[in-house]
C-alpha positions in Angstrom: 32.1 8.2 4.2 29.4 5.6 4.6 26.1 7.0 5.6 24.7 5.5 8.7 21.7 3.2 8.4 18.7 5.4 10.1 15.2 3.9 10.9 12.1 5.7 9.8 8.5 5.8 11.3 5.7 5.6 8.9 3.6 9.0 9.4 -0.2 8.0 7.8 -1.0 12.1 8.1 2.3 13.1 5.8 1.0 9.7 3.5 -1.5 8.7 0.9 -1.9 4.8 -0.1 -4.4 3.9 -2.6 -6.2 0.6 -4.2 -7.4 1.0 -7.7 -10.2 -1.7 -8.9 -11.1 -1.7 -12.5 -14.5 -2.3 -13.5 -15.7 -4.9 -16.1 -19.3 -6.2 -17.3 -22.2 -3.2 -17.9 -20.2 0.0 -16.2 -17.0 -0.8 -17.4 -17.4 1.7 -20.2 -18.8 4.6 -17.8 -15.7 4.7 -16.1 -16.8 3.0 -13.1 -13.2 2.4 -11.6 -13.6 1.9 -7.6 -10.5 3.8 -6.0 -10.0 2.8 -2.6 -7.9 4.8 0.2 -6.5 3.2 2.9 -6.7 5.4 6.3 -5.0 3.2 9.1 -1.2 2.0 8.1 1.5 1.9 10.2 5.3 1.1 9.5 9.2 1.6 9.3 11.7 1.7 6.7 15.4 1.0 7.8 17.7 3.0 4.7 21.1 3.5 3.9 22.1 4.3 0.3 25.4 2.2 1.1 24.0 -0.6 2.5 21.2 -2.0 0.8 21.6 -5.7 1.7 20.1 -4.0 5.7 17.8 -1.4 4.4 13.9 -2.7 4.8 10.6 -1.8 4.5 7.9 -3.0 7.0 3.8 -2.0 7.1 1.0 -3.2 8.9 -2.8 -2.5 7.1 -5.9 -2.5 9.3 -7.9 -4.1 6.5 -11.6 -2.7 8.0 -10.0 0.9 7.2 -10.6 0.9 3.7 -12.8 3.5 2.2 -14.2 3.9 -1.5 -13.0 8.0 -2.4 -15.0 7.9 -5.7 -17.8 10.5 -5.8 -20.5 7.6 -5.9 -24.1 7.3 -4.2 -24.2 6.8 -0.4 -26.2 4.1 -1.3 -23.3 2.8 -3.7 -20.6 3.6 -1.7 -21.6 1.0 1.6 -22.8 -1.8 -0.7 -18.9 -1.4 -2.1 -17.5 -1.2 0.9 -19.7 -3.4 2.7 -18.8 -6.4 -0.5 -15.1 -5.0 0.1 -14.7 -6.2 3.5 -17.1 -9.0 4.1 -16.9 -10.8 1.1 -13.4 -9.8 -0.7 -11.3 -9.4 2.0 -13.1 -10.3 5.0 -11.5 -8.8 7.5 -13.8 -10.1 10.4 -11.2 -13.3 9.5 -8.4 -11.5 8.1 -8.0 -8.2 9.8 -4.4 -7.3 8.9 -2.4 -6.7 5.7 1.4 -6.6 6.1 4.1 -6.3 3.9 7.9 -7.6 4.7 10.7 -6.9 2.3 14.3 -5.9 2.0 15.8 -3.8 -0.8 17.7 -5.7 -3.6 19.1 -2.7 -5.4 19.4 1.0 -4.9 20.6 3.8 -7.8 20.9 7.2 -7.4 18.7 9.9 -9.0 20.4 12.8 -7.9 21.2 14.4 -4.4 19.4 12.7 -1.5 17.2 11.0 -4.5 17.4 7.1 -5.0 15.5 4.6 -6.9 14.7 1.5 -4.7 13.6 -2.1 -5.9 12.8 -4.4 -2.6 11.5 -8.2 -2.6 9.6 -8.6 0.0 6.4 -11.0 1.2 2.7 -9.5 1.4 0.1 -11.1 3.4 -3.1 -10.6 1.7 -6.6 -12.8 3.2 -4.3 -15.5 4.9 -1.9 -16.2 2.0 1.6 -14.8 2.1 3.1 -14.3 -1.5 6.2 -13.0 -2.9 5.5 -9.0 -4.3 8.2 -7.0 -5.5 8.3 -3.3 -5.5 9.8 -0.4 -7.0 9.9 3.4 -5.4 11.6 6.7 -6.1 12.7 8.0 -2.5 14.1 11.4 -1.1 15.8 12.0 2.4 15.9 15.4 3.5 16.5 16.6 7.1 15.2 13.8 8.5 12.3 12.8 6.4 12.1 9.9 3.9 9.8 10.3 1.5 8.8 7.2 -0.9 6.5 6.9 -3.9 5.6 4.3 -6.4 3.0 1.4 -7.4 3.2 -2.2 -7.8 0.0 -4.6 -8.9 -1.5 -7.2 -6.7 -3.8 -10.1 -8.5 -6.5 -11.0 -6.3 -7.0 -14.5 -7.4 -3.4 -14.9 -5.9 -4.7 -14.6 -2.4 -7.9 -16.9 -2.9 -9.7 -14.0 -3.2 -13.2 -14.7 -5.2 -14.0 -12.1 -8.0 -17.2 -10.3 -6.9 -20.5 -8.0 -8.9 -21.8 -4.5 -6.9 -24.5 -2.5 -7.9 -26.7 -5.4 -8.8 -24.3 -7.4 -10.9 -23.5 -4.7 -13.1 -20.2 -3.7 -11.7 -17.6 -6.5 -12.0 -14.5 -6.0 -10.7 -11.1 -7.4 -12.5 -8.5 -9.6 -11.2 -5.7 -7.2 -11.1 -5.4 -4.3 -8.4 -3.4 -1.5 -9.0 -1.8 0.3 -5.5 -0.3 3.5 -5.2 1.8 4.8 -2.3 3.2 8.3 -1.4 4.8 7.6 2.0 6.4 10.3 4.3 8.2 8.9 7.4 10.5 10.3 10.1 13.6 9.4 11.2 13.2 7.5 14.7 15.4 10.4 16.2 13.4 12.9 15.2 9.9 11.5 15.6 9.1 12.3 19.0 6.8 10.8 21.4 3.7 9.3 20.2 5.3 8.6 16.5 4.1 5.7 14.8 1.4 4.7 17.5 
């Protein structure tokens, strides 16, 4: 028997999504690797195991909600976080990121464990670009759980390369992001879910 397509709501408190910079120039070889968390997502995965053609994956990013979690100077910290949002992302312009996809294939792993792939479009400092995606999911009594990573080049969202810490921490072009997603079915949720 088919299972039934279910919508799930994105729960940021059962969910960690992470941005890792790598560091070039002077600190590169101190390990100076800016990781990044992102506190205020919001989204919904549609899934069914037998229909991947309709199962999806939407999120919305409030881009000011990104925090450095290294252990770094205070002082360090806001110039990276302050160069983050006004000059690398500028989210005075560009306050949202938002990904769009739909799942193109879907194996199984085991009981109630799949591995998705999903095409989908992210929306990065006003340029919306293909990003493809790959994730090892569980369902289990009502809650999806999704991990994985994918890489994001900057330069493909006219983003300019910056230097913190006086010049002596360049960042590279390619961004790694990390996601471990918990989200419950719409049924289940409750009032309140996903606001």
């Amino acid at each position: 028997m088919a299972t039934p397509l279910t919508t799930y709501l994105i729960e940021p408190r059962l969910s960690r999504f992470t941005v890792q910079a790598f560091a070039g120039g002077f600190l590169s070889g101190f390990g100076h690797n800016p990781t990044i968390a992102i506190r205020d997502f919001t989204g919904e995965a549609t899934f069914s195991p037998d229909a991947p053609a309709e199962s999806s994956l939407t999120l919305n990013i409030r881009a000011d909600s990104l925090e450095v979690t290294n252990d770094v100077s205070d002082k360090d910290r806001r110039e990276i976080e302050r160069t983050m949002k006004e000059e690398v992302i500028q989210t005075s312009r560009f306050p949202d990121i938002t990904y769009e996809g739909r799942v193109a294939s879907i194996s199984e792993l085991g009981p109630q464990r799949y591995r998705v792939n999903v095409d989908g479009t992210l929306s990065l400092h006003g340029v919306s670009r293909s990003q493809q995606l790959a994730a090892d999911i569980s369902v289990n009594n009502g809650l999806l759980r999704g991990f994985g990573s994918f890489s994001v080049l900057q330069t493909n969202f006219d983003i300019k390369l910056v230097s913190v810490a006086g010049g002596s921490l360049k960042v590279k072009d390619e961004l790694k992001c990390s996601f471990d997603i918990g989200a419950r079915s719409q049924a289940d949720s409750g009032k309140g879910a996903g606001s």
